[in-house]
PLY file of the C-alpha trace (Angstrom):
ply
format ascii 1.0
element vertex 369
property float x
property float y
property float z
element edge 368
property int vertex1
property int vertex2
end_header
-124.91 -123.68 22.80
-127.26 -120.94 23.73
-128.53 -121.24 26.98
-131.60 -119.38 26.57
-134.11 -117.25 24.47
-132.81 -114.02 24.85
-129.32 -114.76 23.26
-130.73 -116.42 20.64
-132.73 -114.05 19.75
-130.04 -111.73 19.80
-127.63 -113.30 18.13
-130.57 -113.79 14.77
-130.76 -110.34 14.75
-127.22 -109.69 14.76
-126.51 -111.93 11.84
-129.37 -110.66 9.77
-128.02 -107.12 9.98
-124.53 -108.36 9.45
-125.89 -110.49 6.18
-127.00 -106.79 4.93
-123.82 -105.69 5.40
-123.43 -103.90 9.12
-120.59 -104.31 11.33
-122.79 -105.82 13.90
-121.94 -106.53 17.69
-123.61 -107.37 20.57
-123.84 -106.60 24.02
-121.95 -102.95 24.32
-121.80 -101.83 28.01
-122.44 -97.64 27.56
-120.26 -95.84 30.62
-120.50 -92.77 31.97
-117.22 -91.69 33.82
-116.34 -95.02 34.73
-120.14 -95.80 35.73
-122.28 -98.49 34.26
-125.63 -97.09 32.57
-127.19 -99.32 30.31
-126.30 -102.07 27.96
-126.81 -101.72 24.02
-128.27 -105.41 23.39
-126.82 -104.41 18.97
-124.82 -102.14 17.77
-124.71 -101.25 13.75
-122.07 -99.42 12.02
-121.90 -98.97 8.07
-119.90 -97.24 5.82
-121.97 -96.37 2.99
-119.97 -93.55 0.98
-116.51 -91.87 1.33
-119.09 -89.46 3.60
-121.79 -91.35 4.73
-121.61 -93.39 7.71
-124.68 -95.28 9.50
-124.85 -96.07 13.09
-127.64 -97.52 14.65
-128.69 -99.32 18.16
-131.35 -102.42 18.17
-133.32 -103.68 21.40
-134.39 -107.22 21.03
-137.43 -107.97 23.50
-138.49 -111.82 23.44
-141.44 -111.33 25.55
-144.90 -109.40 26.03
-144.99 -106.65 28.92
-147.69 -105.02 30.10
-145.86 -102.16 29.18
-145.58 -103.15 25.67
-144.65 -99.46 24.25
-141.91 -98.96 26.44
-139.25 -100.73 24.38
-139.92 -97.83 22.00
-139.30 -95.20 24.32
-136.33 -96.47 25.82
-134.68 -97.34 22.69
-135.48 -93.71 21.52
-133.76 -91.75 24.53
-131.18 -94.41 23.96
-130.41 -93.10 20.73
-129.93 -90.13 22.33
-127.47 -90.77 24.43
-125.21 -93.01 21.95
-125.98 -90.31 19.20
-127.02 -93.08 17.12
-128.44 -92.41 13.68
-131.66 -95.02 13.72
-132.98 -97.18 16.47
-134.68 -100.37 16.02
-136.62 -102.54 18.44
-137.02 -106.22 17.73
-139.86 -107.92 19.63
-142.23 -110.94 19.44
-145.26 -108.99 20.30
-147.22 -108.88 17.23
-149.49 -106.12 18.64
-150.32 -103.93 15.73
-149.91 -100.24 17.84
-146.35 -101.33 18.91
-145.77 -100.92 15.31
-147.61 -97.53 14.84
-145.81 -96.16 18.17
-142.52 -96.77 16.40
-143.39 -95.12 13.64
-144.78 -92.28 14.98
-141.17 -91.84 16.69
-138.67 -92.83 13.95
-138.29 -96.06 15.49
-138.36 -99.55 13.31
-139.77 -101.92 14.81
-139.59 -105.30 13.24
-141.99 -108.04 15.06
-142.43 -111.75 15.54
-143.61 -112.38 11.93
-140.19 -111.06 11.18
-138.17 -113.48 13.74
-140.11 -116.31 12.77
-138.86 -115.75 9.25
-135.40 -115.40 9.98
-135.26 -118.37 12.55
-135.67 -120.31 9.36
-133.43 -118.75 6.87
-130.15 -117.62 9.10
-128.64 -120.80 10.45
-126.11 -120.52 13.47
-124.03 -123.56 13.58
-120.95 -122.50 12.25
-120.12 -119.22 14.35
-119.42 -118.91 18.18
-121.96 -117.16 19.88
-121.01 -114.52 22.23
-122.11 -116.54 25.04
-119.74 -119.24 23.86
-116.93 -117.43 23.57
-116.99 -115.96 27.07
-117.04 -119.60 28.15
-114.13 -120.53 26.42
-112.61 -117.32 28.05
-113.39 -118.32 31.43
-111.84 -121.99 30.93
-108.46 -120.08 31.40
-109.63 -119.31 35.27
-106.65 -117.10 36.03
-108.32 -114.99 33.15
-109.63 -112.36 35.76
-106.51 -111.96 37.66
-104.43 -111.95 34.47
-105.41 -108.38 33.03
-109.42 -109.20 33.47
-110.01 -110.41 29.98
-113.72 -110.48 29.67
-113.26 -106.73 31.41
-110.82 -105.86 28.91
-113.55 -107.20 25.91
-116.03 -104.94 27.18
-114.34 -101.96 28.02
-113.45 -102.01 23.95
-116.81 -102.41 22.88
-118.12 -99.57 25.10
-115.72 -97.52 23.65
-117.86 -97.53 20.40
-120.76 -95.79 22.33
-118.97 -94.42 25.32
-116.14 -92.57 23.95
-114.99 -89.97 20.78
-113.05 -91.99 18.16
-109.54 -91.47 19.14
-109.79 -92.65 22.45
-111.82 -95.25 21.85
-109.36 -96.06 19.49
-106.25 -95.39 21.76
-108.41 -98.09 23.96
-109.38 -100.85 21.53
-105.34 -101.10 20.06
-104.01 -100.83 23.99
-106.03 -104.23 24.23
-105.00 -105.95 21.04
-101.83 -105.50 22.22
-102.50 -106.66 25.53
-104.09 -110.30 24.06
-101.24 -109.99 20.81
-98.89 -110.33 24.39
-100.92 -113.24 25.85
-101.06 -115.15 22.49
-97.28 -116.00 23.01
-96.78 -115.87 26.95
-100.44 -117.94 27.30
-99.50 -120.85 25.10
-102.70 -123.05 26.69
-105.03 -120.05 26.28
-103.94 -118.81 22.98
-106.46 -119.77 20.41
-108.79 -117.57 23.29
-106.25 -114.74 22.98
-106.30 -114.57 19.31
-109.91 -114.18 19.22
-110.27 -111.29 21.70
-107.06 -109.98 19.72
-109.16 -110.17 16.21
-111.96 -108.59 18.14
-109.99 -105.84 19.16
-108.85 -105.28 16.38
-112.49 -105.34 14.60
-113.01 -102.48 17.26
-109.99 -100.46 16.19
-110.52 -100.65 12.54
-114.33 -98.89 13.39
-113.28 -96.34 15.25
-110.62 -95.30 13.30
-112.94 -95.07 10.38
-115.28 -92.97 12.23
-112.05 -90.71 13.30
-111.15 -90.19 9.47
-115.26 -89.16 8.78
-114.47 -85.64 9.73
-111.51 -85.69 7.21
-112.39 -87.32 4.34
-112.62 -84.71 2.07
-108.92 -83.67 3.36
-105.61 -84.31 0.95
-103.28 -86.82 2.18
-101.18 -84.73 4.67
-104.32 -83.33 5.85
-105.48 -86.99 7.35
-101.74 -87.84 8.19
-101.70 -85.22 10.45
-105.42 -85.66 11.75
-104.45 -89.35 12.67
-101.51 -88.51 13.67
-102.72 -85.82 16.12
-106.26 -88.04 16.93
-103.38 -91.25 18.28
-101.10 -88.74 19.85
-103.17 -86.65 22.20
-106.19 -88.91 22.27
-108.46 -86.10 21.46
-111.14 -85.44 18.42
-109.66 -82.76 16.76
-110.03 -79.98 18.78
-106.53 -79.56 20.21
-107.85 -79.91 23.37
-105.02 -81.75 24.97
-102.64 -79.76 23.58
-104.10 -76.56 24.59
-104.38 -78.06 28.14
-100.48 -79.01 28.28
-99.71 -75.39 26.81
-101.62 -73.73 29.90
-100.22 -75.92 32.08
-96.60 -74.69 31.11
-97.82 -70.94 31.13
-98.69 -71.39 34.88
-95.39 -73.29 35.35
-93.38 -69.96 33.85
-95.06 -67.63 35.18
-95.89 -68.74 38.84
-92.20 -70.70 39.72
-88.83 -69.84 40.96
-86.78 -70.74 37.33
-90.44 -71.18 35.96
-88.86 -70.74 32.32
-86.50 -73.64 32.88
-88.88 -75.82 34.67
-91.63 -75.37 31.90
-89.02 -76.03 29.54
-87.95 -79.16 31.21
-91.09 -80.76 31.48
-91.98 -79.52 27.59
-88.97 -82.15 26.52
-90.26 -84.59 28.21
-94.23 -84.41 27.01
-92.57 -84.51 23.99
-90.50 -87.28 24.37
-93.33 -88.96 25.64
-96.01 -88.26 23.06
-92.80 -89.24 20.36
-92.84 -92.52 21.73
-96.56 -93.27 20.85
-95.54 -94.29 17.64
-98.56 -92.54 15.75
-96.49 -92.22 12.43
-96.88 -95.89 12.18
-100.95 -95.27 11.84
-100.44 -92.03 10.23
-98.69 -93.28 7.06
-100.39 -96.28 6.30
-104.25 -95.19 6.93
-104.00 -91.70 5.16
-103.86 -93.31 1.82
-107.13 -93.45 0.16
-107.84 -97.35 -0.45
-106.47 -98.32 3.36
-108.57 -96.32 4.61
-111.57 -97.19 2.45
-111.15 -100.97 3.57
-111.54 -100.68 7.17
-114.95 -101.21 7.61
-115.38 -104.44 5.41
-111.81 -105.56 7.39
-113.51 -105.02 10.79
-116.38 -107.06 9.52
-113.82 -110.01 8.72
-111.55 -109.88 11.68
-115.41 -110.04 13.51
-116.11 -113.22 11.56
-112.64 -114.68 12.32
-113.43 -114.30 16.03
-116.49 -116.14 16.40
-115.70 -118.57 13.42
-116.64 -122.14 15.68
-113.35 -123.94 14.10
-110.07 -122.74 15.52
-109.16 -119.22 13.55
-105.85 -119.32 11.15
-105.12 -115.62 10.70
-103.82 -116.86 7.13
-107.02 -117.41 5.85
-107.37 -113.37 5.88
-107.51 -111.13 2.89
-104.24 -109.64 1.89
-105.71 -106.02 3.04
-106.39 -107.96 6.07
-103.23 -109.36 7.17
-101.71 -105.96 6.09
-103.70 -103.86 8.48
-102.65 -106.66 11.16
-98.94 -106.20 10.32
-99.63 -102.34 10.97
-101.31 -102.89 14.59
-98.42 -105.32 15.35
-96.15 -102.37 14.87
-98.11 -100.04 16.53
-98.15 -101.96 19.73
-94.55 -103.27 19.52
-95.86 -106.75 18.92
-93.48 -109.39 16.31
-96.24 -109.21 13.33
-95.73 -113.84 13.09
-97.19 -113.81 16.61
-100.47 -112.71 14.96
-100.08 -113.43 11.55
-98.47 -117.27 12.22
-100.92 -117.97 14.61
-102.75 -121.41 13.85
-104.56 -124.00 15.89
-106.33 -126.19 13.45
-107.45 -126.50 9.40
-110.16 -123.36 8.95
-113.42 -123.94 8.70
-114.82 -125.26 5.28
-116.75 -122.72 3.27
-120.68 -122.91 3.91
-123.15 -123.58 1.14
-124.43 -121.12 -1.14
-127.90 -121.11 0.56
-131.04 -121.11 -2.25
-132.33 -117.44 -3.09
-135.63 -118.43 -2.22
-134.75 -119.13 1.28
-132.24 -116.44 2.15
-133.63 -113.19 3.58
-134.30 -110.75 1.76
-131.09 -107.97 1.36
-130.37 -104.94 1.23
-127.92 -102.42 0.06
-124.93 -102.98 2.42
-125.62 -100.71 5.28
-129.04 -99.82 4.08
-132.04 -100.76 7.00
-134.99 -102.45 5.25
0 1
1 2
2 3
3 4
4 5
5 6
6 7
7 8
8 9
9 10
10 11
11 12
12 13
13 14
14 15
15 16
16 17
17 18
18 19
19 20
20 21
21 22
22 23
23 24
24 25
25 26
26 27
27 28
28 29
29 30
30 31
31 32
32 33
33 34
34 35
35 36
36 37
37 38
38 39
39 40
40 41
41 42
42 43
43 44
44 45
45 46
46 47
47 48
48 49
49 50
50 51
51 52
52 53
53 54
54 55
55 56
56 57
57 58
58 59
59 60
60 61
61 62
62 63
63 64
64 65
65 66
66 67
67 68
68 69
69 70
70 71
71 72
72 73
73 74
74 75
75 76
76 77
77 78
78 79
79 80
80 81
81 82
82 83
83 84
84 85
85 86
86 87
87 88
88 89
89 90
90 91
91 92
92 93
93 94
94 95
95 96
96 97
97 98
98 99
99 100
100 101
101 102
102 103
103 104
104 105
105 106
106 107
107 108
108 109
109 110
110 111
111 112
112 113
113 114
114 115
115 116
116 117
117 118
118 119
119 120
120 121
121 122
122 123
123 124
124 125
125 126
126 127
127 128
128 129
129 130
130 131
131 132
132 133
133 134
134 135
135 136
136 137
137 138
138 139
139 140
140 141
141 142
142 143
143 144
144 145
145 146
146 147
147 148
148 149
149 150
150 151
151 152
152 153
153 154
154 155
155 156
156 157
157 158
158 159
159 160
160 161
161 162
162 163
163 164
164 165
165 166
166 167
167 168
168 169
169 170
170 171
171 172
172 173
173 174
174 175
175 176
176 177
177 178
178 179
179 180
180 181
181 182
182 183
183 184
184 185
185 186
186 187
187 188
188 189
189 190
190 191
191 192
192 193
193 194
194 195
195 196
196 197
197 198
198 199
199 200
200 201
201 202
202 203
203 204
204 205
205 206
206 207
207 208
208 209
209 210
210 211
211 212
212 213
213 214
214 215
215 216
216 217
217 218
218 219
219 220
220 221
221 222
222 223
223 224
224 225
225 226
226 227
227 228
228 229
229 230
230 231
231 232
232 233
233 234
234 235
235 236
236 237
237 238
238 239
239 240
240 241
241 242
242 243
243 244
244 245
245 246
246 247
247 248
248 249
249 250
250 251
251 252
252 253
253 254
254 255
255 256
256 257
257 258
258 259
259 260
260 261
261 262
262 263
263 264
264 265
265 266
266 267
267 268
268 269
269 270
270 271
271 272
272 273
273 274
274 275
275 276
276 277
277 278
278 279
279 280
280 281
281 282
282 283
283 284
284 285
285 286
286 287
287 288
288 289
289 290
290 291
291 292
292 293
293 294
294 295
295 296
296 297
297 298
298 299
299 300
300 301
301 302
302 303
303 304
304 305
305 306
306 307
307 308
308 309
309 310
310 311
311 312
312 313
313 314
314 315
315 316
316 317
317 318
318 319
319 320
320 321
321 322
322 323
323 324
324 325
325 326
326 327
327 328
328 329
329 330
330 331
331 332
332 333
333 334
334 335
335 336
336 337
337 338
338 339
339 340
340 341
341 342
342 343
343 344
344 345
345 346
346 347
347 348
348 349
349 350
350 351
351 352
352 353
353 354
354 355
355 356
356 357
357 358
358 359
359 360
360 361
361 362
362 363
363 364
364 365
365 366
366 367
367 368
């Protein structure tokens, strides 16, 4: 259970966005060249047209300061830095200027009136919280020497805010693969490894859609070769990498005894190495039109899956689900059953429908009341 107010708090607020359609996690640590700044308490991400995508960072404050305004500032330079497209601030001080403040600064700010409400409406019991998985990480207690798994969770979700799309991208699949590895070789510990697999992948399936925004209004080999490039070199489009290598080769020819045979040399084997990423596998499936399009609503179900409280069966997924799986799996060298078999117990029963008069109020997916 939650141990105290803040992570409750938080983790209302997170399903109230996800309920309006968001792909909504908590708790992303931002880096700066290895270096710990700040921590985004949400983190929103909607796709709301082949061109339009939403991103958006909430604070959730669950007490009164003396500095009451501050949240609003802070979350404002904070969307900033994570070039966020709204910020939101989520507070039980009911002060009436708070609200004004925000305003005046593009910030929503949503109040205790507003918690109250959903503390009613969005019941809890049948999804993990993110406090409870941890816990259930840390019962394996060779965790931390084993790869650092909690480590390994964060350093994927910072890669939403701390990183361009293809290497956060390049990060998040590097870690499915890691816990698609411990799932088999961790037998005792591998109900925990298929959630923090289904998370990463969650994580892989955003970024990849926020890779393909620049493209979307490319033809088919035109995104082929933009994924293809983005997985390769790890860079957003601007060549970078290769441009890097390409000087590096110059200096090689130009400035070496048999410079021209060194440079050529070492030019086999960047290729060889860059051939081995397997990028085609990516390439081909996600540059068609209706892969593509599902990513985001996949990301939100692999999310779900995670934190579901029963034991997750990866064969309750959506067909477009368990497809997208079988193309990580390939990706990262992994036999597609070890992911795709993997069962502990029955899945959880389907909730209620809750009564419309008690559900919070919703919104177009994506769209921020």
């Amino acid at each position: 259970m939650l141990g105290t107010k803040g992570p409750l708090l938080e983790e209302i607020v997170r399903a109230y966005f996800a309920k309006q359609g968001f792909f909504a996690l908590r708790s992303l640590p931002l880096r700066y060249e290895g270096e710990d700044v700040t921590d985004v308490d949400i983190w929103l991400y909607a796709r709301q047209s082949a061109s339009v995508r939403t991103r958006a960072i909430v604070d959730v404050k669950n007490k009164k300061s003396p500095r009451a305004l501050e949240p609003v500032l802070w979350t404002k330079g904070l969307q900033t830095v994570t070039n966020a497209d709204r910020a939101i601030v989520v507070t039980t001080d009911n002060s009436p200027h708070i609200v004004k403040f925000g305003q005046k600064h593009k910030v929503i700010v949503l109040t205790n009136a507003f918690l109250d409400r959903l503390l009613k409406t969005l019941p809890l019991q049948d999804r993990l919280s993110l406090e409870e998985l941890l816990d259930a990480i840390r019962k394996y207690s060779g965790q931390k020497a084993d790869g650092d798994w909690i480590r390994r969770l964060e350093d994927t979700k910072s890669g939403l805010i701390s990183l361009s799309a293809f290497p956060a991208l390049n990060r998040s699949l590097a870690s499915f693969g890691f816990f698609v590895n411990r799932i088999e070789s961790r037998p005792h510990f591998a109900e925990q490894a298929l959630r923090c697999a289904l998370l990463c992948a969650s994580v892989a399936c955003i970024t990849l859609d926020a890779a393909l925004e620049r493209v979307v209004f490319e033809d088919t080999p035109g995104r082929q070769k933009a994924i293809l490039d983005g997985v390769t070199y790890g860079d957003s489009g601007d060549s970078r990498t290769q441009k890097g290598i390409d000087n590096v080769l110059a200096l090689l020819e130009e400035n070496m005894e048999n410079g021209k045979v060194i440079a050529n040399e070492a030019k086999r084997a960047i290729t060889a190495s860059f051939q081995g990423v397997r990028a085609d596998i990516l390439a081909e499936h996600f540059s068609r039109e209706h892969n593509s399009s599902q990513l985001v609503p996949i990301a939100r179900e692999l999310e779900s899956l995670a934190h579901q409280r029963h034991a997750p069966a990866t064969a309750t997924l959506s067909p477009d689900a368990r497809a997208l799986m079988g193309v990580f799996a390939d990706f990262v060298q992994a036999k597609r059953q070890v992911i795709l078999g993997a069962t502990f117990a029955k899945a959880a029963p389907t909730p209620p429908v809750e009564d419309a008069e008690q559900s919070p109020q919703k919104a177009e997916p994506g769209k921020l009341l």
